[in-house]
N, C-alpha and C positions, 0 to 999 in steps of 0.2 A: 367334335368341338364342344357342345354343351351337353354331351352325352355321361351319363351315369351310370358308374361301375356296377353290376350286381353286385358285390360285399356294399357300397353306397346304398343302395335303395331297400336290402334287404335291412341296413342297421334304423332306416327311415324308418322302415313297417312296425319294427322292434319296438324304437323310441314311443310310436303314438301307440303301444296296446300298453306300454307299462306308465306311463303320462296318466292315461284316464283307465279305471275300474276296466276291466277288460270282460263283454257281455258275455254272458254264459251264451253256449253255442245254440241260434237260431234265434236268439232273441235282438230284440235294438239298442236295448236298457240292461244296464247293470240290474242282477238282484236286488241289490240295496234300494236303488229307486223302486222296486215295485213293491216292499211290502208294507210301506207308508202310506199308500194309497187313500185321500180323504173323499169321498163321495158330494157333490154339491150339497143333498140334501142334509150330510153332518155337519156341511159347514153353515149351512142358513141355522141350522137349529142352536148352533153355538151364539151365532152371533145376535140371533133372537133371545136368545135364554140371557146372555150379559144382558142386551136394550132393557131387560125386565129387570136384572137385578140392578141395572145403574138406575133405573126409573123407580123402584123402591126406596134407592136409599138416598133419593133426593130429598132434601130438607121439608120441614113439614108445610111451611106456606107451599112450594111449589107442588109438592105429589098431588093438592088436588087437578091442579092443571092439567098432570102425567097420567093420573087414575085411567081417563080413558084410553087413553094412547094405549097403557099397559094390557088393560083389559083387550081393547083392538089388535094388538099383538099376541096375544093367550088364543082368541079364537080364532086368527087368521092360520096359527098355529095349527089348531084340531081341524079346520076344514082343510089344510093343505093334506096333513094324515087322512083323512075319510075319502078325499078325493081320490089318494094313491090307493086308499084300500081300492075304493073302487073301479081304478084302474086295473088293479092287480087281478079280480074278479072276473070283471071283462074280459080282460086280456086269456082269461083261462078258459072263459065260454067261449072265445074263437076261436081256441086251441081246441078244444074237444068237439067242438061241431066240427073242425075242419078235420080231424084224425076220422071220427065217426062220417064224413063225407068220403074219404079217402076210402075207407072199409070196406062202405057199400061202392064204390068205385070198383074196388079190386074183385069184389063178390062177383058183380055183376057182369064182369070182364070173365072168370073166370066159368062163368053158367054159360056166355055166350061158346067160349073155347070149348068147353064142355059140349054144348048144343051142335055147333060145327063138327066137331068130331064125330059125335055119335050119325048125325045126318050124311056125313059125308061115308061112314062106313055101312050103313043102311045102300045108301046109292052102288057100293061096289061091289 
């Protein structure tokens, strides 16, 4: 009764992959959407960099008003960078301590296997 012919459902399937960009296989998103891709941190820094240039070319009674503001914006600027350096840094020394943990992990496993064996062929 409300049932739907395969030639029906397969011309469905048809219609919605040529409708919308049709994703390359395994992905969720069309290509086109991913190579536009803007990162938060590009877009703070855009919208920081206009705040300074409209705050420059304010008229000259108000820019002293703005001077600090601008300035407040310039260095919140450079400690947001220093902070990511130093995230970035960080983030490399728990990387490396934790490969160098792993190492001697594996070393130390593999002296014990070594030790059992040699023991246990001594005992036979």
């Amino acid at each position: 009764m409300n049932e739907i012919g395969d030639d029906e459902a397969n011309e469905d399937d048809s219609d919605s992959t040529t409708d919308n960009a049709a994703p390359a296989e395994g992905r969720k998103r069309p290509e086109s959407a991913l190579t536009g891709n803007v990162t938060k941190r590009e877009r703070l820094a855009v919208v920081m960099d206009s705040l300074t240039d409209s705050l420059k070319s304010a008229s000259e009674e108000d820019s002293h008003k703005y001077e600090y503001r601008s300035q407040r914006l310039a260095f919140d600027k450079e400690q947001a960078e220093l902070k990511r350096q130093h995230d970035a840094v960080e983030a490399d020394k728990r990387r490396n301590m934790s490969m160098s943990w792993k190492r001697n992990v594996d070393k130390q496993t593999k002296k014990e296997k070594s030790e059992c064996l040699n023991s246990f062929a001594l005992c036979s």
